[in-house]
N, C-alpha and C positions, 0 to 999 in steps of 0.2 A: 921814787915817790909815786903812789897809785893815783887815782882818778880823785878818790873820795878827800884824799889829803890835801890836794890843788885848788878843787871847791872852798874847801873850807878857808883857807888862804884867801883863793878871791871872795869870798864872802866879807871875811874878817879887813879885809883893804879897801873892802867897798863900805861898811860901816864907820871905819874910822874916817875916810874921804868926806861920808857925810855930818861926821860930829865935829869936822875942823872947817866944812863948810858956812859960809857966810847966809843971811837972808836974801842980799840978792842973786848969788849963787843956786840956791836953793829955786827960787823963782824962776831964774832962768832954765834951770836943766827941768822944772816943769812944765815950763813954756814947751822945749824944744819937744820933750815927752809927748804933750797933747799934740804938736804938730806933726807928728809921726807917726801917732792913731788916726790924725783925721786922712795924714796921706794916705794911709793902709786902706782906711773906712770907701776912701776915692775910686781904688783900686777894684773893690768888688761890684759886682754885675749889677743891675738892674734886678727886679723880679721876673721881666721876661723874658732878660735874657737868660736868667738861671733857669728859665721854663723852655727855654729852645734850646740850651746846652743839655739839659736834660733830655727833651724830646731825641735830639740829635745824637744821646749816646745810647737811648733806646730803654733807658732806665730813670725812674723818679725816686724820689727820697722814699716813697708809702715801700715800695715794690722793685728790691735791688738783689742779687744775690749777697749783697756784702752786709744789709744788712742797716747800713748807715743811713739815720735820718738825717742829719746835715748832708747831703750825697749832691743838694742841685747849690751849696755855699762855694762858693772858690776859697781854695787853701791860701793860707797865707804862710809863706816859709820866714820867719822873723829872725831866727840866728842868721838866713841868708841876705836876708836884708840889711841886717848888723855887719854881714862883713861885704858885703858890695859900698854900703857907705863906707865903711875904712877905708876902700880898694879905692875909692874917688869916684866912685859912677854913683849919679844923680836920680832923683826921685823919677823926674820925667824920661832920662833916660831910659829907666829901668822899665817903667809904665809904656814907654815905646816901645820897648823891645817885649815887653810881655803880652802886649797883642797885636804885634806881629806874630810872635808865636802862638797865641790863642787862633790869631784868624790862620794859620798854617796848618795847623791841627784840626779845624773844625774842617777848613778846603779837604785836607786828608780826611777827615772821617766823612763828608760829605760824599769823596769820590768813590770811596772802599764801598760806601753803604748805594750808591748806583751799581758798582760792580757786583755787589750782593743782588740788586734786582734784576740787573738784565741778566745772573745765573742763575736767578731762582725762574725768572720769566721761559729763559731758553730751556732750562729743565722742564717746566710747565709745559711749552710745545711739546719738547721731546714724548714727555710722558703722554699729552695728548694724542700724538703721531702712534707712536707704538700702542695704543688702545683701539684706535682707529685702523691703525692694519690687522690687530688681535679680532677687530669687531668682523671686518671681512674678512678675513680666513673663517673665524667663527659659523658666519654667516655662509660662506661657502660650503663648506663642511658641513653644515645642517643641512643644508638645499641637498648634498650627495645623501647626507644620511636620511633624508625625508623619500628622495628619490628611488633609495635602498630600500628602506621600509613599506612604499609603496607597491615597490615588486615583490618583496616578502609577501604582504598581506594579499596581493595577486596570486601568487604561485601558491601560496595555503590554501585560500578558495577555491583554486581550481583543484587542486588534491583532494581535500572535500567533497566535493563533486563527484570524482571518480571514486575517492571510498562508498561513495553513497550509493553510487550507480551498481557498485558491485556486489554491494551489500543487499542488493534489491531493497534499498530506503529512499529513494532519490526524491526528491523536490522539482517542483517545476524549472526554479531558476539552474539545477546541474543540468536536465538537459538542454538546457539553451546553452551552456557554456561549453560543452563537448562537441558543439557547434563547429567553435574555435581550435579545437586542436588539430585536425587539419582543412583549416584555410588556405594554409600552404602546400604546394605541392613535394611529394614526398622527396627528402633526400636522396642523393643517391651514393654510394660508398666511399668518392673520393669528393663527395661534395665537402665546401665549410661548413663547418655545424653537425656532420651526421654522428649519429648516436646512435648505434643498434640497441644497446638497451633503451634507449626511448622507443624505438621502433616495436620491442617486444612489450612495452607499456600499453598498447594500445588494444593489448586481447584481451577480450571480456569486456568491451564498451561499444558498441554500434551506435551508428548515428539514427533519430530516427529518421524513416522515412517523408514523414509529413512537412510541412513547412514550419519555422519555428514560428509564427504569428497565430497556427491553428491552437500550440497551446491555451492559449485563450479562449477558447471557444466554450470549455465545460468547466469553468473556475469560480467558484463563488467570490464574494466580497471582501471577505478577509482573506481569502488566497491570493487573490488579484491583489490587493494593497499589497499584502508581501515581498507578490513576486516585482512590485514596482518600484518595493525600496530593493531590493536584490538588484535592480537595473540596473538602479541611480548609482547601487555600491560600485558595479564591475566598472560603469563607465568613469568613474569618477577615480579607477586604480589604471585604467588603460593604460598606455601609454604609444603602441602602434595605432595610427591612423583608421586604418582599416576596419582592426578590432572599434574602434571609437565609434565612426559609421556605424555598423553591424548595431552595438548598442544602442545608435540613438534611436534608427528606425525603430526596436524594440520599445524606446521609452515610447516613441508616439504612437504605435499598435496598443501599447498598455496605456496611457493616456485616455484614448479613444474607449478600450474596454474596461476602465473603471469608471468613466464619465457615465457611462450607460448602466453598470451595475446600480452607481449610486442613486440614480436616477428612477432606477424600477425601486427601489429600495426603499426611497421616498415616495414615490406615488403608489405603492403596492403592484403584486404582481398581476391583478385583474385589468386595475387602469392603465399599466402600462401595456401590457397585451392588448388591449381597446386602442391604444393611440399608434402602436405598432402596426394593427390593420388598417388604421385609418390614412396610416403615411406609405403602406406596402407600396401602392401605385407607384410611386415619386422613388422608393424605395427602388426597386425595380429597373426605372426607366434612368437611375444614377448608376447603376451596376451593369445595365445593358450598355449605357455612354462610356463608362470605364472598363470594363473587362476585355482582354485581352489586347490591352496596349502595352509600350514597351516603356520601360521611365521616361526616355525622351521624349517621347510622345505624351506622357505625363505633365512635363515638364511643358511642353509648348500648350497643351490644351490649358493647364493653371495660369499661365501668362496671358493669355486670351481670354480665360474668366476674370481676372485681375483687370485687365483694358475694358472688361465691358462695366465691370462693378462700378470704376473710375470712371467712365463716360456720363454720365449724368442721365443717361438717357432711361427712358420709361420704360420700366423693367419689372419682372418680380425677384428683388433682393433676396425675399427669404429664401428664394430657389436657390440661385446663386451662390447665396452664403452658403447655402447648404452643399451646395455641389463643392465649392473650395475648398470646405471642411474636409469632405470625403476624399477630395484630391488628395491632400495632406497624408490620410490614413493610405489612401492609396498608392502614392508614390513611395511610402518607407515600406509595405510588403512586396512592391515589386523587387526595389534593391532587395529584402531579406529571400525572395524566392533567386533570386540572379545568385546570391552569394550562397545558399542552399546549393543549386547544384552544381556550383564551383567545390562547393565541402563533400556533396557525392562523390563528382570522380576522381577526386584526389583521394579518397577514402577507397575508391574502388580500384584506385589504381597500386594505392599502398599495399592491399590483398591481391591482388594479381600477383605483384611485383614478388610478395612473400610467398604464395603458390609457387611461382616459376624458381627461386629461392629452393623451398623446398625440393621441389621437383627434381632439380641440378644436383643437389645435395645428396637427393636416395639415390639419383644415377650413377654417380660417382664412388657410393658406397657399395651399388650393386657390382658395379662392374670392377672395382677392386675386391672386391671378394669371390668374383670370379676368373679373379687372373691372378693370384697370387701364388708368385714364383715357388716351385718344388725346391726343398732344401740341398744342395749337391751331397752326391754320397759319393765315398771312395770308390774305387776304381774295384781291391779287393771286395769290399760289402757287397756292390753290386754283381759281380762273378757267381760269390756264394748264392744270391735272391735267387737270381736266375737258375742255377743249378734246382735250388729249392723247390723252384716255382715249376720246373720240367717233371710230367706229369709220369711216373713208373709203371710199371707192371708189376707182377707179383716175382717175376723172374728179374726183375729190374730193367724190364726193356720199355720201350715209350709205350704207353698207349695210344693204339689208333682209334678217331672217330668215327662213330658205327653211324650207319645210314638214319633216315627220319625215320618212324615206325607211327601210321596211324593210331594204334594204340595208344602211344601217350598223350595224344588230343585229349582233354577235359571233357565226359558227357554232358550232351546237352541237356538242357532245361526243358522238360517235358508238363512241368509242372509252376507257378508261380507260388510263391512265399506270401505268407498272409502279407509279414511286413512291409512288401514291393507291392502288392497291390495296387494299392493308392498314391504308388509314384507313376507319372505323368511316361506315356510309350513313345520310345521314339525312332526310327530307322535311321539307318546311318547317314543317309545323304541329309538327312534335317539336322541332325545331331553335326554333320559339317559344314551346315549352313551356317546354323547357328555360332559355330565356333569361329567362321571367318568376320562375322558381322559384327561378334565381341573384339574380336582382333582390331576390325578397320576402326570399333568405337573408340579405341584405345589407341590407338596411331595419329586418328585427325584429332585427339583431345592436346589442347596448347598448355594444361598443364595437371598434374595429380593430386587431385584433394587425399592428402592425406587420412587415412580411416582410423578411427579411435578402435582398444581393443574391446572388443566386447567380451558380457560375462563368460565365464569357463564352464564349460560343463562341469557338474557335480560330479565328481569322482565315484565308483562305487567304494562304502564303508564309511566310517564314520570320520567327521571332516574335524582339523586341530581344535577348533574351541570344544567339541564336545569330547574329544579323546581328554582335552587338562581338564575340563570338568566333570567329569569319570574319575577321572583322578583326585580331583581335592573331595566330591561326595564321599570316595572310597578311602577318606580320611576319618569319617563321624565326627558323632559328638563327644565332648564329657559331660559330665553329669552336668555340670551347670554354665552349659552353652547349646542356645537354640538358633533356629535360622533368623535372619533378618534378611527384609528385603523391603524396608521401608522408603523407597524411592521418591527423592522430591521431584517435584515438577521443575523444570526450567523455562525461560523462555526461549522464543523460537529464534536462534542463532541461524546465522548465512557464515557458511567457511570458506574463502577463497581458493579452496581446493576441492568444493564438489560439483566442479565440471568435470573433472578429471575422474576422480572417484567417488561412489557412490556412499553417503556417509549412512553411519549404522553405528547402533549401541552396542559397546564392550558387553557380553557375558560376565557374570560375576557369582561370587558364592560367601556370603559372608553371613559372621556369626557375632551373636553378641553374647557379654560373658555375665551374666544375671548374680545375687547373691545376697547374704544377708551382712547387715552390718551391725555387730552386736559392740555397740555404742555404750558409754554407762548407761543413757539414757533406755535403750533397748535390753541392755539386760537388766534392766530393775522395772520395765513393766511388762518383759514378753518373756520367754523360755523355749525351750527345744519343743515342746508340745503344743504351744501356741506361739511360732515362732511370728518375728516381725515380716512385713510387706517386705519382697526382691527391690532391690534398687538393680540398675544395670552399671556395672563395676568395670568395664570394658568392651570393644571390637575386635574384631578381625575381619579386614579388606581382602579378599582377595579376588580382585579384577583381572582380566585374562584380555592379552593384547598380542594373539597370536599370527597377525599380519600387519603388523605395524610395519609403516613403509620403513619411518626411518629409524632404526634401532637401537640407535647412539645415543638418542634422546630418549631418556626415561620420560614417564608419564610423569606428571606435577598433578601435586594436592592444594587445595586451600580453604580457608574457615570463613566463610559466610555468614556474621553475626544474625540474629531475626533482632528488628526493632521491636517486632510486638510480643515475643515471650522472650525474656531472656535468658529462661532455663534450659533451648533448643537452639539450636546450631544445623549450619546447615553443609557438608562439606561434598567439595565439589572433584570430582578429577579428570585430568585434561589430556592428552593425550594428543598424536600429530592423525596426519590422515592414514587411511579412511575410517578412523572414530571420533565420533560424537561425545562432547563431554556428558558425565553423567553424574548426578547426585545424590548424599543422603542424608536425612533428616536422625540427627545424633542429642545427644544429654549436651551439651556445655557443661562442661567439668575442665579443672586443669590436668594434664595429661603429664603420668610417669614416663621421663624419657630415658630411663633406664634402662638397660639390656636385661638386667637380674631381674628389673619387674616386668618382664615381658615385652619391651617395647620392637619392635621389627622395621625397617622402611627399606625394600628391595625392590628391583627390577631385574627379573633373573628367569630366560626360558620364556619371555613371553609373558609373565605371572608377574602384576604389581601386587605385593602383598603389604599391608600395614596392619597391626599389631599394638594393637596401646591398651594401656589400665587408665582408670584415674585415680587419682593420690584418696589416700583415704582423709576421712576429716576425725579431729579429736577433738572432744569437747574440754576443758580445763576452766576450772573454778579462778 
């Protein structure tokens, strides 16, 4: 029998139960009915406590995943309850035990939901802690990388400096910093730190001579402001002490001489020339009282101006002050003269040091190329030489050596040559003075200045740029190519290679290819009789680079747009030492880079030659 048939049954037993039922039967089992509800009704919460069982499971009826508005009612299990009363357990029993169990479960969710905070709390630490060490590492590592980038931006400054200085563009503030490159004394080969190639950085940059405080002396007003943020930059990248010093004195010499620019600036150059002679005296009797003291002597006469300023006693201040002021200026040009010629002889001593260098260097190469061991020859080869070398007769007997004969003495000069004339006479015992006093000059000298070579005599005949350019003239023209040698101007370039070599313009021979362009437009209003205007249809480069040092390296071209005509171009070519780039002034057109249309680009013999058309244009409706 299923589920739905047994219903039906208790249904049908409980209807008939009630139609054999009596009135007060009927009464009763309504009584027992409403007492049953009202147990139940007993049973459920408070409204707050249905608002703290809700709070407590973190969910309200509005706002549940479940979804349910009844969500803060307590259930009521009623078949469970139907069979606990059959089972003999009582209302208040039950109601006992259901909250002890409510209060067991709430104790549990109370507990669960603390262990929820103190892991959500301990996570919050954790998370805190590890942001906090992220923060300092963070923080560490910017300090290295600010640290890094401050030497970066030092070591580019000072590079600038030396491009500038060699470029002969240099600024006031480069040579104050080439100051600094040796402060230190010079390494020596098993020192820490030494670097030959730094040591060969050092050619083509001299220190100057003067004090670095004198540059101030001829600067105008905006130079001087510049050069005093330039100060502030370097001191402010420092990071050795020394170097730091060195800068400050600098700020206060440059302090000092823009306080005073500014000052003429504002009162004009008349007034202050007027008040300049008026203070000469005072001016004077401060530079007689300070000059030629030593810092420390500086330093104890400021202390003594400082005790008398502080005395109270009757005095002229404005002298005073005045003198303290000057102390100040004073004391940072001694330190920058003290540390000046600390940067001379360590400079002087770095050129000795590479004299005597050199010097060791060509001796060693001299004297190995005058002792270099003869190759061994066999035992036979040498037999045969000698045999060889045994001088015959005609009968094959040795020849003997015939006595001296007057005769072959050279006649004397009875006459002088024009071209001797004018050379200086001299007898022999002067002529071996002379030669013993070049000897002893060259004995006591401590070390060999190396001598650069000088120009070569001109060969007799004609010398390679003119032989290849003999040659490309003795090429001509064709009909419709003429010379060009419309040469643009450049500006005036420094190459860091003409101390060495003397720079000079590449010869050249080039042509341009002229011609008509019969367009529709040109053949409907011109003809062979009244032909149209030449347009120029192409080039021909050919530059001649017949001492190029270094050969490997072809010359390079480039296109130089003009902003102000955009029909003209300007192309440039570059080349290693001893040439000078050179220019020329071209059509702007786009260029055939075809071989069939003529295109060329070679370095071949010395001869850069380039070769281009440009594209023709067509008109289309």
């Amino acid at each position: 029998m299923d589920r739905s048939s047994r219903n039906k049954d208790r249904d049908r037993e409980s209807k008939k139960h009630k139609h054999r039922e009596t009135s007060e039967e009927r009464r009763a089992r309504k009584a027992a009915r409403k007492k049953e509800k009202e147990a139940d009704a007993a049973l459920l919460l408070p409204e707050e406590a249905r608002l703290a069982a809700a709070e407590v499971a973190f969910y309200s009826a509005q706002d549940n995943p479940f979804h349910d508005a009844n969500l803060g009612d307590k259930f009521v299990w009623g078949k469970k309850r139907e069979k606990e009363r059959k089972m003999g357990l009582s209302q208040e029993e039950a109601l006992l035990r259901d909250r002890e169990r409510a209060m067991e479960s709430q104790q549990e969710i109370e507990r669960l939901n603390r262990r929820r905070a103190e892991r959500e709390q301990e996570a919050l630490l954790r998370e805190q802690e590890a942001m906090r060490q992220a923060r300092m590492a963070e923080s560490a590592q910017m300090a290295a990388w600010i640290d890094k980038e401050d030497d970066f931006h030092l070591e580019q400054a000072k590079r600038r400096a030396e491009i500038r200085v060699r470029e002969r563009r240099a600024k006031p503030i480069d040579f104050l910093a080439l100051n600094l490159k040796w402060s230190q004394p010079p390494l020596k080969p098993g020192d820490e730190g030494y670097d030959e190639q730094e040591e060969d950085e050092g050619e083509g940059l001299e220190v100057d001579l003067e004090e670095p405080y004198a540059i101030f002396d001829h600067l105008t007003l905006e130079d001087a402001e510049e050069l005093h943020e330039d100060i502030k930059m370097y001191l402010s990248l420092e990071k050795v002490e020394a170097h730091q010093e060195f800068w400050r004195s600098l700020l206060i010499v440059s302090s000092a001489s823009l306080e005073a620019l500014r000052e003429e600036r504002q009162m004009g150059i008349t007034a202050y020339a007027a008040q300049t002679r008026a203070n000469a005296s005072v001016k004077a009797e401060i530079t007689r009282l300070l000059s030629g003291k030593t810092y420390d002597q500086l330093v104890h006469l400021q202390g003594q101006v400082q005790a008398k300023l502080a005395s109270g006693e009757p005095i002229d201040v404005d002298y005073w002050e005045g003198l303290l002021k000057e102390l100040v200026v004073w004391k940072a040009k001694t330190k920058l003269r003290d540390m000046h010629e600390v940067v001379l002889n360590n400079r002087l001593e770095q050129l000795r040091k590479k004299q005597r260098d050199e010097a060791l260097r060509y001796a060693e190469e001299v004297k190995s190329a005058l002792h270099v061991p003869a190759a061994p020859v066999p035992e036979e080869e040498k037999m045969e030489l000698e045999e060889e070398a045994e001088p015959e007769g005609p009968a094959g007997e040795p020849i003997v050596a015939e006595a001296w004969n007057e005769a072959w003495e050279p006649p004397r000069m009875n006459k002088i040559a024009d071209e001797f004339r004018a050379c200086q006479v001299l007898d022999a015992a002067t002529d071996r003075q002379n030669l013993h006093s070049a000897r002893r000059a060259v004995a006591q000298a401590r070390f060999v200045v190396k001598q650069r070579a000088g120009p070569t005599e001109a060969k007799e005949g004609p010398s390679k740029d003119e032989e290849i350019y003999q040659a490309a003239v003795g090429q001509g023209f064709d009909d419709e190519e003429e010379l060009f040698n419309m040469e643009a101007e450049l500006s005036r370039q420094s190459y860091t290679w003409e101390d060495k070599y003397r720079p000079r313009k590449p010869r050249y021979f080039n042509k341009v290819h002229t011609g008509y362009e019969w367009n529709k437009y040109n053949q409907t209003h011109y003809d062979s009789d009244n032909p149209p205007p030449k347009v120029v249809q192409g080039y021909k480069f050919n530059i001649f680079y017949p001492d190029l040092i270094d050969k490997t390296k072809a010359p390079q071209y480039r296109i130089v747009k003009n902003k102000e005509n955009p029909d003209i171009c300007t192309i440039v070519f570059s080349a290693g030492p001893p040439y000078e780039d050179i220019a020329f002034t071209i059509v702007n057109k786009p260029w055939e880079h075809s071989h069939k249309r003529g295109f060329r680009s070679s370095f071949d013999r010395g001869v850069l030659q380039l070769h281009f058309s440009f594209r023709r244009t067509f008109y289309r409706k």
